[in-house]
C-alpha positions in Angstrom: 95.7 -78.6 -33.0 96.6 -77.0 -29.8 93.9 -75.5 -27.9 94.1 -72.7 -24.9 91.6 -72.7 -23.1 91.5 -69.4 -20.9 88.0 -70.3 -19.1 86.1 -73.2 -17.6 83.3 -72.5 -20.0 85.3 -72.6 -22.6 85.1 -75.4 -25.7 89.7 -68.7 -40.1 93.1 -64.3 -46.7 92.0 -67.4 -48.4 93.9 -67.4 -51.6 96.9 -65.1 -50.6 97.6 -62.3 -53.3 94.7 -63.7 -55.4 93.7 -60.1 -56.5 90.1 -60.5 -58.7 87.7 -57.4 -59.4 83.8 -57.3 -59.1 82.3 -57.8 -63.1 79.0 -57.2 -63.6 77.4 -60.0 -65.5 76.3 -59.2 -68.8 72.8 -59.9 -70.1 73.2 -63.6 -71.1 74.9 -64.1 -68.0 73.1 -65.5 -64.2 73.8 -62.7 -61.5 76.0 -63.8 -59.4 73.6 -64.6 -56.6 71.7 -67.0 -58.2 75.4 -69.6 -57.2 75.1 -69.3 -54.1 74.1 -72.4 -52.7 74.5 -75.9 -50.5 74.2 -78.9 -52.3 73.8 -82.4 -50.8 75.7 -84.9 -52.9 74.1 -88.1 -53.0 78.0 -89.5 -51.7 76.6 -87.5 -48.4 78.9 -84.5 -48.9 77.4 -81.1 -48.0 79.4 -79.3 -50.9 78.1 -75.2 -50.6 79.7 -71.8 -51.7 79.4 -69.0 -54.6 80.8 -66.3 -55.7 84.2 -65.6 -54.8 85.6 -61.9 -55.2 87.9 -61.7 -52.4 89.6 -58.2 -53.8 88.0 -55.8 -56.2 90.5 -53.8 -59.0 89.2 -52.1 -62.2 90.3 -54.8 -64.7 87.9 -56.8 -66.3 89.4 -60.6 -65.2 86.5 -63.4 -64.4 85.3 -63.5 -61.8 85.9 -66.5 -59.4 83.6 -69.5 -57.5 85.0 -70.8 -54.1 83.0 -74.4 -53.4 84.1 -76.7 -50.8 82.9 -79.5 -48.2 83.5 -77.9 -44.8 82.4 -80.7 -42.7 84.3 -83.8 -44.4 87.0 -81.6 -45.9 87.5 -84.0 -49.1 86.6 -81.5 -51.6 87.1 -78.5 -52.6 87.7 -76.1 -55.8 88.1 -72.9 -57.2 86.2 -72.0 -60.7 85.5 -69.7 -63.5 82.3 -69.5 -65.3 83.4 -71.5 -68.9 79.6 -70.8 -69.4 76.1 -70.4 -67.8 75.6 -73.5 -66.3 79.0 -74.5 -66.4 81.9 -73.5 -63.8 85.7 -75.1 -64.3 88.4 -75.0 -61.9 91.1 -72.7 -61.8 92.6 -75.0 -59.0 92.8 -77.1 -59.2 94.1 -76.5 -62.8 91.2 -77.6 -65.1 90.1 -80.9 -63.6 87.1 -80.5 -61.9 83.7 -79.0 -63.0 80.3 -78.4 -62.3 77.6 -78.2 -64.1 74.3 -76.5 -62.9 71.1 -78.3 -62.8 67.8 -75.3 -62.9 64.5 -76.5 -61.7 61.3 -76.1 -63.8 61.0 -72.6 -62.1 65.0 -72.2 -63.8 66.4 -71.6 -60.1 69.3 -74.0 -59.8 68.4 -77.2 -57.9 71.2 -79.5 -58.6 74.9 -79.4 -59.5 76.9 -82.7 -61.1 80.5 -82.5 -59.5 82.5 -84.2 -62.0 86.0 -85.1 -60.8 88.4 -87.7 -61.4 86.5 -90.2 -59.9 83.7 -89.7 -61.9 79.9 -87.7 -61.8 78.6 -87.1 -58.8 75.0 -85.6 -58.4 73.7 -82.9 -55.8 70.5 -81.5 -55.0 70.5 -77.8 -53.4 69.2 -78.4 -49.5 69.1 -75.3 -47.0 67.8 -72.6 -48.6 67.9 -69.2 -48.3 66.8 -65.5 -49.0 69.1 -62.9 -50.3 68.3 -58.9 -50.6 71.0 -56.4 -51.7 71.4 -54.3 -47.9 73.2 -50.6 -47.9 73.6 -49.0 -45.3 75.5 -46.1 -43.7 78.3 -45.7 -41.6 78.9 -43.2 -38.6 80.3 -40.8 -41.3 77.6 -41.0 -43.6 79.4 -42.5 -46.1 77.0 -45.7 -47.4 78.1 -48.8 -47.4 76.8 -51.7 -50.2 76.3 -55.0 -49.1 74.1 -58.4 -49.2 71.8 -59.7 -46.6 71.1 -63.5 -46.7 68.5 -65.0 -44.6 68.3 -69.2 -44.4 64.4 -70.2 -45.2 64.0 -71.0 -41.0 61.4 -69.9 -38.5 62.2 -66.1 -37.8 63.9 -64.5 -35.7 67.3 -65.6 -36.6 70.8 -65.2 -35.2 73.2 -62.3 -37.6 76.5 -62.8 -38.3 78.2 -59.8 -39.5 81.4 -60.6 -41.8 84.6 -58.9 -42.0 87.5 -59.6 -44.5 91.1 -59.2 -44.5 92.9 -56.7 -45.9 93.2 -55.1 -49.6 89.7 -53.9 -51.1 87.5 -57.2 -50.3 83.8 -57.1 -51.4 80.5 -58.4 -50.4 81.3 -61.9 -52.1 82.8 -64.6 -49.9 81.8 -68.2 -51.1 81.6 -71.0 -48.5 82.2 -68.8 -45.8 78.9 -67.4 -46.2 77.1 -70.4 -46.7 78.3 -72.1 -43.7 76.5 -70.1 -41.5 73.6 -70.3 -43.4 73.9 -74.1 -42.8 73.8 -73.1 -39.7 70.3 -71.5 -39.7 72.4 -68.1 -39.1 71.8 -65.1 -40.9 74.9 -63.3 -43.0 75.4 -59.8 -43.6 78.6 -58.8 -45.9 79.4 -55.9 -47.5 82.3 -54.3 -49.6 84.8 -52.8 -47.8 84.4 -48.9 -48.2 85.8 -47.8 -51.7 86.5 -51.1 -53.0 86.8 -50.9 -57.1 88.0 -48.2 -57.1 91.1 -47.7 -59.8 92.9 -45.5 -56.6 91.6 -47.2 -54.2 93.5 -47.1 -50.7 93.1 -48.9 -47.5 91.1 -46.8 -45.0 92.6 -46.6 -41.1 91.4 -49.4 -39.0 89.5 -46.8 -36.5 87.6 -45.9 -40.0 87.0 -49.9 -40.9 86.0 -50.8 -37.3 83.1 -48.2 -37.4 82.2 -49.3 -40.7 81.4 -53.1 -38.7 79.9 -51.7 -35.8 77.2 -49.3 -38.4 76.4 -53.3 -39.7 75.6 -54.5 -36.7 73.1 -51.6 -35.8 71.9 -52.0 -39.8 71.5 -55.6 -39.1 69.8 -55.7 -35.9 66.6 -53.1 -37.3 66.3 -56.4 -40.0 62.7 -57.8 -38.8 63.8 -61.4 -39.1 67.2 -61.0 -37.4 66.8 -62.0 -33.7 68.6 -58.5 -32.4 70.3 -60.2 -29.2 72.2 -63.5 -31.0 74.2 -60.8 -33.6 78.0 -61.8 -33.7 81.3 -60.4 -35.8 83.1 -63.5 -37.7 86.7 -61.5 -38.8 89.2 -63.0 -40.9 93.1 -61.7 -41.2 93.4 -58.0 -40.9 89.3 -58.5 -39.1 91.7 -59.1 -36.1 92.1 -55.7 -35.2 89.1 -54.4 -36.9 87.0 -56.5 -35.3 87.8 -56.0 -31.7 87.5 -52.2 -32.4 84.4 -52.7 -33.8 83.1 -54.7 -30.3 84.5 -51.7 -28.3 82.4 -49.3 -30.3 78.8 -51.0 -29.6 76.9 -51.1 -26.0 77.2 -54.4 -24.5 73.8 -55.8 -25.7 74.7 -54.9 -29.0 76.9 -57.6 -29.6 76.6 -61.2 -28.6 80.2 -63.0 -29.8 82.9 -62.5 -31.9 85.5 -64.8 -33.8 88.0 -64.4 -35.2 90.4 -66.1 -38.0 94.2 -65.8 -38.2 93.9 -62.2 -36.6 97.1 -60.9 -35.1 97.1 -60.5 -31.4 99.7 -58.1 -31.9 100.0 -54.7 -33.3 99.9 -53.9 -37.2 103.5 -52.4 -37.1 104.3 -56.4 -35.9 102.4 -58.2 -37.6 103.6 -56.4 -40.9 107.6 -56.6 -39.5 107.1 -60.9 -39.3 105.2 -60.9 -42.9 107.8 -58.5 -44.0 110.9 -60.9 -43.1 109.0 -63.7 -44.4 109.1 -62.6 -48.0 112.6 -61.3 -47.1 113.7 -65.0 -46.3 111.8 -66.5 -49.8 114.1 -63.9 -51.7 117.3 -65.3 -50.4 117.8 -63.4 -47.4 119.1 -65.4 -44.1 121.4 -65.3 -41.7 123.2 -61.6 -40.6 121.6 -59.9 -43.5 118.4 -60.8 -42.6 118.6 -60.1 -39.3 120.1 -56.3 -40.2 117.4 -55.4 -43.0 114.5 -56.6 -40.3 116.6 -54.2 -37.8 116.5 -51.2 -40.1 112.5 -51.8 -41.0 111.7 -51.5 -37.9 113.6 -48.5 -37.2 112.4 -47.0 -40.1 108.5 -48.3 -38.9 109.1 -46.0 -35.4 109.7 -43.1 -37.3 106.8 -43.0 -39.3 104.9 -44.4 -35.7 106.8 -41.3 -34.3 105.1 -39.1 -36.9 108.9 -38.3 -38.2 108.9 -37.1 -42.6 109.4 -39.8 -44.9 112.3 -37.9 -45.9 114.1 -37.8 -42.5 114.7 -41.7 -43.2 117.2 -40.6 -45.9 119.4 -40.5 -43.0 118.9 -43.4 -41.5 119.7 -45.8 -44.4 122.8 -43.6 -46.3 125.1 -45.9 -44.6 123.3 -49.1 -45.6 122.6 -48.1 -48.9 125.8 -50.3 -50.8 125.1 -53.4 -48.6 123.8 -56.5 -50.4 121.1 -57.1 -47.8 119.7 -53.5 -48.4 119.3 -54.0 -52.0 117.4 -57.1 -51.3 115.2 -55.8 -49.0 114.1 -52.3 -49.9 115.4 -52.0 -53.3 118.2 -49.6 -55.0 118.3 -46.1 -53.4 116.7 -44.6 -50.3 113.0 -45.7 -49.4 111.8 -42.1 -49.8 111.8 -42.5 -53.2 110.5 -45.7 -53.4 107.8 -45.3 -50.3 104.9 -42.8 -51.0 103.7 -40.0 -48.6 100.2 -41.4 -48.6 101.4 -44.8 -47.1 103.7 -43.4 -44.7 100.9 -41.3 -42.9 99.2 -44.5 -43.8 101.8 -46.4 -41.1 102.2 -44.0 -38.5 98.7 -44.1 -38.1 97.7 -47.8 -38.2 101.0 -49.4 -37.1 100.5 -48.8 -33.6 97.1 -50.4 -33.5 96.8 -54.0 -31.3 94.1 -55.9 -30.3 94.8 -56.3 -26.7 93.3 -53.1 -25.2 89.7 -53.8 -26.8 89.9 -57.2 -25.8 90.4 -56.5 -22.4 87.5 -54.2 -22.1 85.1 -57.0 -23.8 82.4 -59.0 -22.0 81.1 -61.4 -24.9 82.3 -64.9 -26.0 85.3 -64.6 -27.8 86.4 -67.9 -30.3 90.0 -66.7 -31.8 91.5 -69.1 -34.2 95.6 -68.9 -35.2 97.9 -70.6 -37.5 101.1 -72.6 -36.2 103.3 -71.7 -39.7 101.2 -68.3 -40.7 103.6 -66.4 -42.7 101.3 -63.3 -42.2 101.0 -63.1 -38.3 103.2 -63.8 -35.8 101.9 -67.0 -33.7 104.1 -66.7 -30.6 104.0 -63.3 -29.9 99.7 -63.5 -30.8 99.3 -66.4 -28.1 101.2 -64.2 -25.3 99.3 -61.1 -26.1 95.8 -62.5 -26.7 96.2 -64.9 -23.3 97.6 -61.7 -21.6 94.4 -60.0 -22.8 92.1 -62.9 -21.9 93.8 -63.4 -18.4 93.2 -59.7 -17.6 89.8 -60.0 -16.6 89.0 -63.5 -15.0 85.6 -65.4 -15.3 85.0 -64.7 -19.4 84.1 -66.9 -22.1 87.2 -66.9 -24.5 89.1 -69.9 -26.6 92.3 -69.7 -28.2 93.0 -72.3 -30.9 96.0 -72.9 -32.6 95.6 -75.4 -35.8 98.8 -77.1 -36.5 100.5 -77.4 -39.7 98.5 -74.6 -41.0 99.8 -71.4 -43.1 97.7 -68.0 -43.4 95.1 -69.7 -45.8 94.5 -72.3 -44.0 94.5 -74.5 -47.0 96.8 -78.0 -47.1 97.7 -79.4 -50.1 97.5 -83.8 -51.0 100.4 -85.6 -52.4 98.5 -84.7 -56.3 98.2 -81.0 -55.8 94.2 -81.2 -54.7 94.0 -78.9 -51.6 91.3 -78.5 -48.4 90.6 -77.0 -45.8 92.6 -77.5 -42.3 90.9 -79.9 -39.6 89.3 -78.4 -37.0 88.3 -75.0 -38.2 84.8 -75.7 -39.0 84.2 -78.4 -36.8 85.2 -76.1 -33.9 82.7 -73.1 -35.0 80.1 -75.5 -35.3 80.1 -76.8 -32.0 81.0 -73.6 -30.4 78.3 -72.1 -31.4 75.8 -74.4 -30.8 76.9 -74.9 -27.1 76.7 -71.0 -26.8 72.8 -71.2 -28.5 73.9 -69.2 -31.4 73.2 -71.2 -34.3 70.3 -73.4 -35.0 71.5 -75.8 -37.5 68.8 -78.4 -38.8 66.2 -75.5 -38.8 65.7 -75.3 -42.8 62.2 -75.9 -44.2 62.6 -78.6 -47.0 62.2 -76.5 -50.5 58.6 -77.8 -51.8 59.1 -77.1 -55.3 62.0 -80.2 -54.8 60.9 -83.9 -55.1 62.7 -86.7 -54.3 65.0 -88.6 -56.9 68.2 -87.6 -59.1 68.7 -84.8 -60.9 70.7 -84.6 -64.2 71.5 -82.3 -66.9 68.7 -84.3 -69.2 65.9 -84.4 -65.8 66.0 -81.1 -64.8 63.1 -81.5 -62.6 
């Protein structure tokens, strides 16, 4: 892990493509709420997470359960619900499950982790409130979402969570819970339209205001201490996020991180990820070089506000080249490329971090990956440390975690996968030096009594 670290003071799209839709449970079945949870297994693991639903469609697929250990990093799963009280994993494929303990009050107190090494028993520790939380945005349009408060002495710290890109929801596993952990309140909500059958993404301008109408929200919450309220932004959260900062008075807003956000613009960032996928097709050498030439051509003239039909033009005389069909298909891109995305581009592509950042007076933790097939890590070190450097004397860290792709997951030599080093560990600590967090602050649940907990003790 390489760290920059731009001041004296100084000290994370998880499954990539996974698309899964919000399903309401039906009447036999828990709401989702009631997995969300930290259980303490008696190996000393602090294994916590829920509900999953990283991207909302209209079909009616399962939905998923992200669980992991985020301070030893040894385990971690994705499930589906085989029944009530009984989650399997999806990946790994099939061999891990947990079952859910309820208490005599038929809350869930315990899990049983049951991997290849065997049972392992949990009891829930940390807990926490949770109330559905709408709100509206500076448009008017309202916004659903969840407010989770840990069981700690009021008022806490808010921590106000943005996804990455595609129609994400209000559902986010472990990345929730680890804040709660932390004795910090969590407000997420789904993105604006999200389940929608047309849904499309909104302009970044439009996303950022959406964040900055959460803060506000958050902030009138009685038990939310109104001057520790932060952004945590994954992904595409690295422009929206910034935006969002630039939009609130500076006492609105008390840190921000960020997770493999570009430091560069959206026509950039999508230009690297673009030639990734060109490269895993087959592309390399000349040919890649000239279809990444000609996309980024094509990208000015929609930046330029040029038709989608002017690019007709451009490509005629590429049209019968190899590379071209690998790249952008048979024919022109007009007829491939719809009018909605095109505005879609001209609008958004332009859009970098680097001018909100510089304007910004709050700490600022900014987390990249060395092999990100998404974002661009070179040219996002130069342009955040540029941004950074511009006005001397702030509170900002730049991290770069080695080895790591855009999920930031790593795979064993079996196929079992966790989460990079020194994500977690570095929130944790940064903001605890920064008096943000107040990890260790839970009240011990007194409906829970000492001993183990299995499927025939339910306590």
């Amino acid at each position: 892990m390489r760290t920059f670290r731009t001041r004296p003071l100084a000290i994370i799209a998880f499954f990539c493509g996974a698309v899964v839709p919000i399903v309401a449970a039906s009447g036999d079945e828990r709401p989702l709420r009631d997995y969300v949870g930290s259980f303490r297994l008696e190996t000393g693991e602090l294994v916590h997470g829920g509900p999953f639903v990283e991207r909302a469609t209209g079909d009616e697929s399962p939905v998923r359960f992200l669980f992991m250990d985020t301070e030893g990093l040894e385990r971690t799963a994705l499930f589906e619900r085989e029944s009530e009280l009984l989650l399997r994993s999806v990946q790994p494929p099939g061999s891990i499950t947990v079952e859910l303990v309820p208490g005599r009050d038929g809350t869930i107190s315990g899990i049983v982790w049951k991997g290849p090494e065997g049972p392992v028993e949990g009891r829930r520790v940390n807990a926490h409130e949770e109330s559905d939380f709408d709100f509206r945005s500076q448009d008017g349009v309202e916004l659903q979402g969840r407010l989770l408060v840990p069981d700690c002495p009021n008022p806490r710290p808010l921590v106000v969570l943005v996804s990455g890109s595609g129609p994400t929801t209000r559902w986010t596993g472990p990345f929730e819970t680890f804040f709660l952990n932390l004795g910090m309140a969590v407000l997420v909500y789904d993105k604006r339209g999200a389940g929608a059958q047309d849904w499309y993404e909104p302009d970044l301008t439009t996303l950022a205001a959406d964040t900055s109408a959460a803060v506000r929200a958050g902030a009138g919450y009685p038990r939310v201490d109104a001057d520790r309220i932060g952004i945590w932004a994954s992904s595409q959260g690295g422009w929206v996020g910034p935006i969002a900062a630039s939009l609130l008075e500076p006492e609105e807003l008390a840190f921000l991180v960020v997770r493999v956000g570009p430091g560069v613009s959206e026509m950039e960032a999508h230009l690297h990820e673009i030639r990734q996928e060109a490269r895993a097709e087959g592309l390399s050498g000349i040919g890649l070089d000239h279809a990444s030439a000609l996309r980024r051509e094509l990208y000015g003239m929609a930046v330029n506000g040029e038709s989608l039909a002017a690019t007709d033009a451009m490509v005629e005389p590429f049209l019968d080249e190899p590379w071209y069909r690998v790249a952008f298909g048979e024919g022109p891109v007009s007829a491939s490329w719809s009018e909605r995305w095109w505005r879609w581009a001209g609008t958004n592509f332009p859009v970098a971090p680097s001018p909100y950042l510089r304007d910004l007076r709050i700490p600022i933790l900014w987390f990249l990956a060395e092999e990100d097939e998404n974002v661009p890590m070179v040219p996002s070190v130069v342009a955040l440390k540029g941004a950074f450097d511009a006005s001397p004397g702030r509170d900002e860290t730049l991290v770069v975690i080695e080895d790591s792709v855009h999920s930031m997951l790593v795979r064993g030599p079996s196929g079992e996968f966790r989460y990079v080093d020194g994500v977690w560990s570095r929130m944790r600590a940064w903001l605890a030096a920064r008096n943000l967090s107040d990890e260790g602050c839970h009240r011990p649940p007194d409906h829970v009594r000492s001993g183990s907990v299995t499927p025939s003790d339910p306590q």
